[in-house]
C-alpha positions in Angstrom: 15.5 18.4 21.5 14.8 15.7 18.5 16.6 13.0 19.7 15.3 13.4 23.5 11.5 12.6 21.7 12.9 10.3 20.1 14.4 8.4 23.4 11.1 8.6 24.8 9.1 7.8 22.0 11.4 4.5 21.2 10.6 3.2 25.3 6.7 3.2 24.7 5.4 0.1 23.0 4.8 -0.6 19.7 0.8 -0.5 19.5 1.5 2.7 21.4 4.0 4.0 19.0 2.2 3.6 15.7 -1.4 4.7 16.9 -0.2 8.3 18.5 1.2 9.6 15.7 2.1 12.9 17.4 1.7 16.2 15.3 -1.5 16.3 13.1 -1.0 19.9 11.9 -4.4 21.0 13.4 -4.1 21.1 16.7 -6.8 24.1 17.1 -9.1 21.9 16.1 -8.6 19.0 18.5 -9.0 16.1 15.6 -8.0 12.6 16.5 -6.8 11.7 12.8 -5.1 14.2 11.5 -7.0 15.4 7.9 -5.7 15.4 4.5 -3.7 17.9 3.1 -4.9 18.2 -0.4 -3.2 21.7 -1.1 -0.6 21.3 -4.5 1.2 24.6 -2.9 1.5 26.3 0.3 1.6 30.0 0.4 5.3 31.4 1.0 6.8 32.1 4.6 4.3 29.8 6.2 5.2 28.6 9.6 5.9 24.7 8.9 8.2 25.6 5.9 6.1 23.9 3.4 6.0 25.3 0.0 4.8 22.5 -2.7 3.4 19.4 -2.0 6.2 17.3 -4.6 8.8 18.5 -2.2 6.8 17.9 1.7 3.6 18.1 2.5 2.0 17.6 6.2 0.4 14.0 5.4 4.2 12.9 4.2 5.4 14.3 7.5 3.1 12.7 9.6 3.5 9.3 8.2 7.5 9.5 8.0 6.9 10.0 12.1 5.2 7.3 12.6 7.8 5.1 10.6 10.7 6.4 12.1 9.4 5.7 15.4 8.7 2.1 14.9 11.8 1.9 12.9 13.4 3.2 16.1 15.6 4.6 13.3 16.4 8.8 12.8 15.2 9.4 9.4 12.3 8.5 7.3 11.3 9.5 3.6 7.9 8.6 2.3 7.6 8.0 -2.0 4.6 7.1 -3.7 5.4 3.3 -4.2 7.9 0.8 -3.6 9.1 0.5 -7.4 9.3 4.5 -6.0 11.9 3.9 -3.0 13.7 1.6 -5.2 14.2 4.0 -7.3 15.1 6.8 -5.8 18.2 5.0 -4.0 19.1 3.7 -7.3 19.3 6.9 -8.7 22.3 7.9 -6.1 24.3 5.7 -8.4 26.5 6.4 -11.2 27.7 4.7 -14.2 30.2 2.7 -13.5 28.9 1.6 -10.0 27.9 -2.3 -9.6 25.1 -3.3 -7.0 26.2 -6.7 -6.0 22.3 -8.2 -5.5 21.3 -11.4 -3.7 19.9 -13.3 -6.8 16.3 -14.0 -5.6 15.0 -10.6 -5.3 11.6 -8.8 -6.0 11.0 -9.1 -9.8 10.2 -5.6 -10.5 14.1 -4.9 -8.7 14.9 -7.5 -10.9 13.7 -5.6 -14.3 14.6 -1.8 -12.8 17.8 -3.1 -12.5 18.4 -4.9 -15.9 16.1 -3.0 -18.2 16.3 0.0 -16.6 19.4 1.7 -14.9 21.3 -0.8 -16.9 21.2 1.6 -19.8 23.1 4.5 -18.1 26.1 2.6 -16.9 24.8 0.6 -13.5 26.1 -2.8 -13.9 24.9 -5.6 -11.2 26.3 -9.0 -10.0 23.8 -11.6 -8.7 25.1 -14.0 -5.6 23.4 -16.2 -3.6 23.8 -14.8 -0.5 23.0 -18.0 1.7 26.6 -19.3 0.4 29.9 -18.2 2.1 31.0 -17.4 -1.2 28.8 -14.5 -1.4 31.1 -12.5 1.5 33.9 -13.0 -0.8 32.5 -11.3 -3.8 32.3 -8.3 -2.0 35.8 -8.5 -0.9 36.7 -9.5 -5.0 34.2 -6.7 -6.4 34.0 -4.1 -4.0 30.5 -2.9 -5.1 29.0 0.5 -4.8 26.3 -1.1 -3.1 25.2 -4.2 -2.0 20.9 -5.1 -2.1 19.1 -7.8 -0.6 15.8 -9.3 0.4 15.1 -11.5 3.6 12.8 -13.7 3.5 13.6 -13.3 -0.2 10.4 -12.5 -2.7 9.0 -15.2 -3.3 11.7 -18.5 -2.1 11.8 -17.0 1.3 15.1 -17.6 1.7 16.9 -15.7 5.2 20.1 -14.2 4.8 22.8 -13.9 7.5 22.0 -9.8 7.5 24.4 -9.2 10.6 27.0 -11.3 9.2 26.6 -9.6 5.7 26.8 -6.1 7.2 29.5 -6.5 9.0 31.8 -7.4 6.2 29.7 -4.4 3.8 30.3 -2.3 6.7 34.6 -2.8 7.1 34.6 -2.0 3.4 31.6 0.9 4.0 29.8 0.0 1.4 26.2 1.0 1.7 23.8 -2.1 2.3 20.1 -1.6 1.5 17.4 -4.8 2.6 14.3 -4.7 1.6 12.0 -5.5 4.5 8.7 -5.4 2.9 8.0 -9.2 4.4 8.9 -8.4 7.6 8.1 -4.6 8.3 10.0 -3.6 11.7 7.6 -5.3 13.8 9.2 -8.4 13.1 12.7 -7.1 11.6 15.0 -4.3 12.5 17.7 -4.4 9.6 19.2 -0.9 11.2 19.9 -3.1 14.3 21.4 -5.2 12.4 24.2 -3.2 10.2 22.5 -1.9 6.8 22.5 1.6 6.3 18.6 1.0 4.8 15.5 -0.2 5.1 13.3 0.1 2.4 9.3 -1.1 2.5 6.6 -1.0 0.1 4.0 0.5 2.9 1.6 -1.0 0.0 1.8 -4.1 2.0 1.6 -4.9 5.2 1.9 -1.2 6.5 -0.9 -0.1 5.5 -2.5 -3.6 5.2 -5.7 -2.9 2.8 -5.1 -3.2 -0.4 -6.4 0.5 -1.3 -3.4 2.6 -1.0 0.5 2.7 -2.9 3.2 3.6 -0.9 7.1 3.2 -0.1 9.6 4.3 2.8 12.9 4.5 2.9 14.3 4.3 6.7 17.7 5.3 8.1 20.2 6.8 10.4 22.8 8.4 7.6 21.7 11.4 7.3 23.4 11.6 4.1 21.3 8.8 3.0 18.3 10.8 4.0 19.3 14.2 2.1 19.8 11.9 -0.8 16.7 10.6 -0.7 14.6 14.2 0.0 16.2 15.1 -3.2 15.0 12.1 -4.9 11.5 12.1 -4.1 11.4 16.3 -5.1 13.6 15.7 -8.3 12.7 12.8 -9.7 8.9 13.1 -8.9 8.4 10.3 -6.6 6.6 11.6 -3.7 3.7 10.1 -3.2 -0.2 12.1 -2.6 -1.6 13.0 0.7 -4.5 11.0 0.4 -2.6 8.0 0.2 -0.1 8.8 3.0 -3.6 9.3 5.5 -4.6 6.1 4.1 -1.6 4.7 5.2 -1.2 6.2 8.2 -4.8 5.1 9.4 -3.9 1.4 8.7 -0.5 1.4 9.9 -2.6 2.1 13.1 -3.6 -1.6 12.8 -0.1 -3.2 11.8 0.7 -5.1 15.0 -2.7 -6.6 15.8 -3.2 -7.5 12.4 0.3 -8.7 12.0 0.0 -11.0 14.9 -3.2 -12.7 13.4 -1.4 -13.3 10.3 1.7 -14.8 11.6 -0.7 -17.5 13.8 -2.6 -18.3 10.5 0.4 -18.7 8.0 2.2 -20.6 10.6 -0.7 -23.2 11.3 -1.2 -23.1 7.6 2.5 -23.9 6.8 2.3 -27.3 9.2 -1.1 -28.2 7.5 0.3 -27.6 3.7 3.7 -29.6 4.5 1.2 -32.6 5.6 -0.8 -32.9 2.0 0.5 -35.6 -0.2 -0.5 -33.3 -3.3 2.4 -31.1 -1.7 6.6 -31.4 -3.1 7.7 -29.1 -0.2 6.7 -25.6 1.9 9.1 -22.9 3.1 8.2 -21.3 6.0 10.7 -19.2 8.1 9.8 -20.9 11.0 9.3 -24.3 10.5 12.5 -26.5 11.2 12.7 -27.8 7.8 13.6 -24.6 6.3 17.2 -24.3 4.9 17.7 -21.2 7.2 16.1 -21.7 10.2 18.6 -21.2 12.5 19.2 -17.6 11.2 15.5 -16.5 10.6 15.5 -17.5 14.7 18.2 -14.8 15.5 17.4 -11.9 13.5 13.4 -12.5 13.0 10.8 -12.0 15.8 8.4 -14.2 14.0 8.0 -15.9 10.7 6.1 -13.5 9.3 2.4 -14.9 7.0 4.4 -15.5 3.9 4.3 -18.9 2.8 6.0 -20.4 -0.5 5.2 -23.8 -1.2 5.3 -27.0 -5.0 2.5 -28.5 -5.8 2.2 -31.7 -7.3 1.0 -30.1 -10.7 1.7 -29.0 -14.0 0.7 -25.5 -15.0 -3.0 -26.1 -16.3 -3.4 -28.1 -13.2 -2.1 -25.5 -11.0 -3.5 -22.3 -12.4 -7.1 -24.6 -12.0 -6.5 -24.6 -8.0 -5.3 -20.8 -7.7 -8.4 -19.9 -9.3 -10.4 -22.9 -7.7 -9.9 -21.2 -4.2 -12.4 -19.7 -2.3 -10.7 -17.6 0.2 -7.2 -16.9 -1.6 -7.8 -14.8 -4.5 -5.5 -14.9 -7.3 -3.5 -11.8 -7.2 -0.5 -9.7 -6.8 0.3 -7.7 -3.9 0.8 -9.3 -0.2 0.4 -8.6 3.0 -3.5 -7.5 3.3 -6.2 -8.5 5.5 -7.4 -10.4 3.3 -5.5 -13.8 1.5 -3.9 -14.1 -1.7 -2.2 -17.1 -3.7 0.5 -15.6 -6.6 1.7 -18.0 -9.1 5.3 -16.1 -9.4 6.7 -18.1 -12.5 4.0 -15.7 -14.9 2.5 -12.8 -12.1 5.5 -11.3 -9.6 8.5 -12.5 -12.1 7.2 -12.6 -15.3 9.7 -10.1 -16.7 12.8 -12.5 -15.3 14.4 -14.3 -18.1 13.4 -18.4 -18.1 16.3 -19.0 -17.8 17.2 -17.5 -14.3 13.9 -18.6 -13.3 14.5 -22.3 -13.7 17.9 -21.8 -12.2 16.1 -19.9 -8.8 13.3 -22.8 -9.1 10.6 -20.5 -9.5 8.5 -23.0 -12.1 4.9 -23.9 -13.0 4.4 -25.4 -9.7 5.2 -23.2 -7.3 2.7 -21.0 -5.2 3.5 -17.9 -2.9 0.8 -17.6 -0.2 0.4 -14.3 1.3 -1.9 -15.1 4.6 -4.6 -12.5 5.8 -6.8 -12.3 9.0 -9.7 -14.7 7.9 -10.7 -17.7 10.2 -8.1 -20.2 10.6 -10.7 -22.8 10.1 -12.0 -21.7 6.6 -8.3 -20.9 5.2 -8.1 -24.7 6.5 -11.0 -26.0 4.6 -10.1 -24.0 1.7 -6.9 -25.1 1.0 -7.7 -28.8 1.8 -10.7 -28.6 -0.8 -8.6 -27.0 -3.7 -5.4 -29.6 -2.6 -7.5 -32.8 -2.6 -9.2 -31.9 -6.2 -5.5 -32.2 -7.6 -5.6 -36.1 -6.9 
């Protein structure tokens, strides 16, 4: 019975999909948005199963519906963060295991992994996974699992997913991509061969900056009993008042989404003009390295944009702060935009070394793009670019 709502529910559109977010859990009461379920503890034998809120509670239940259906994907657990998700699929691993990571990932991945699970045995190789020779160390390692990010955090570089998955998949070793730049509006990595896709609903899913959040989507439902276990063991869920949050703004996510994508890409092709400019990397701009692939697996190129300034780090830590529009921050994928200076915000905690070996220096800016006027982001940027010369 499932799987035939599922059918139906996957044929609908998406702006369909993520506003009708099916059960609310009071439907005596006829409520459009379903309420929040503050309760710690349900009392026993209750109808729905519930029984404390660390192990399900009807706001988790309701959001994971609404993810799964614009996943298009089977299962969906909600946690109370991304760093949350991430961890709760690293902790399936054992000592012993090696996670064979693509070597520009989110920084807080970055640290997890190193400082973190590092110390009870999990050991992790770092590739660059635009390079053939990534598909051969997993053939020569064999890892446990293999994690990656495309557009990467924050170079933007777009992996070959399909490609990758396939040869993960001959050896079936579990492949988990972090979509958080993308969200499944604009990538699908379940189409595409990995067994998951993780989010931080922080960002764009929820879209304003008020609420923390993570999901972990697939179709294994091995994966997904692992991951039920996770959130309940390890005390990862996440509360009920942020999963309404999130569910209200996910209500937004395409129409937003769409704005965003028109602005960063107008924005890239104005940055890439500037002479106080080195270079911007924009999935879909033809200059990027990857073009051709972000073209076949990417709807759009998302309202990420990674660009070098002609500056040193006084100089360039004067024009994040200088802006008007693009407040200086971490996070992404708000209404609202944001300039990150990644070298000493997002991937702080990576050693120099790596750091000048990714080419994440003094001078280089990560652009998240909100749903302001083109015209003012414009202005803005022009302004803050012409006061470096």
């Amino acid at each position: 019975m499932e799987s035939k709502k599922t059918t139906k529910r996957s044929l609908l559109g998406v702006n369909t999909r993520v506003i009708h977010h099916g059960e609310s859990f009071a439907a005596n009461t006829g409520t459009i948005m379903p309420p929040i379920f503050p309760s710690s503890t349900f009392a026993h034998g209750n109808l729905e199963g519930f029984d404390y809120t660390r192990s399900g509670n009807p706001n988790f239940r309701i959001l994971e519906s609404v993810l799964s259906s614009l996943e298009e994907c089977k299962c969906t657990t909600v946690f109370a963060s991304g760093v949350s998700a991430i961890t709760a699929v690293a902790s399936s691993l054992k000592a012993g295991d090696t996670v064979l990571c693509e070597e520009n990932l989110y920084g807080c991945t970055v640290r997890l992994f190193e400082k973190v699970f590092q110390k009870f045995g999990v050991k992790t190789s770092w590739v660059d996974f635009t390079k053939l020779s990534a598909l051969e160390a997993i053939d020569q390692i064999k890892p446990s699992m293999i994690w990656l990010e495309s557009p990467t955090n924050p170079l933007l570089k777009i992996l070959d997913l399909k490609k990758i998955c396939e040869v993960a998949n001959k050896y079936q070793i579990p492949v988990v991509v972090d979509n958080t730049f993308c969200t499944a509006i604009l990538q699908k990595p379940l189409e595409l061969g990995a067994t998951i896709s993780l989010t931080s609903t922080t960002k764009y899913i929820n879209g304003h900056s008020d609420a923390l959040g993570g999901a972990i989507c697939t179709n294994d439902p091995q994966w997904h009993s692992k991951m039920v276990f996770a959130q309940k063991a390890l005390g990862l869920n996440p509360s009920p008042f942020d999963c309404w949050l999130i569910t209200r703004g996910i209500k937004t996510l395409p129409i937003r989404l769409e704005k965003q994508v028109a602005n960063a890409l107008a924005l890239a092709d104005q940055l890439s003009k500037h002479p106080a400019v080195n270079w911007v990397r924009y999935p879909f701009r033809s200059d990027h390295p990857q073009h051709q692939i972000a073209l076949k697996q990417m709807k759009a190129g998302g309202a990420m944009i990674t660009t070098s300034i002609k500056a040193n780090r006084n100089e360039t830590y004067s024009f994040c702060k200088n802006l008007k529009y693009f407040t200086m921050a971490e996070s992404l994928g708000g209404i609202e935009s944001l300039v990150c200076h990644p070298a000493t915000m997002t991937h702080a905690s990576v050693e120099k070394s790596i750091k000048d070996r990714l080419g994440i220096n003094d001078s280089l800016l990560r652009f998240s793009i909100g749903c302001e006027d083109l015209s003012d982001l414009n202005e803005d940027l022009d302004t803050g670019l012409n006061q470096l010369q």
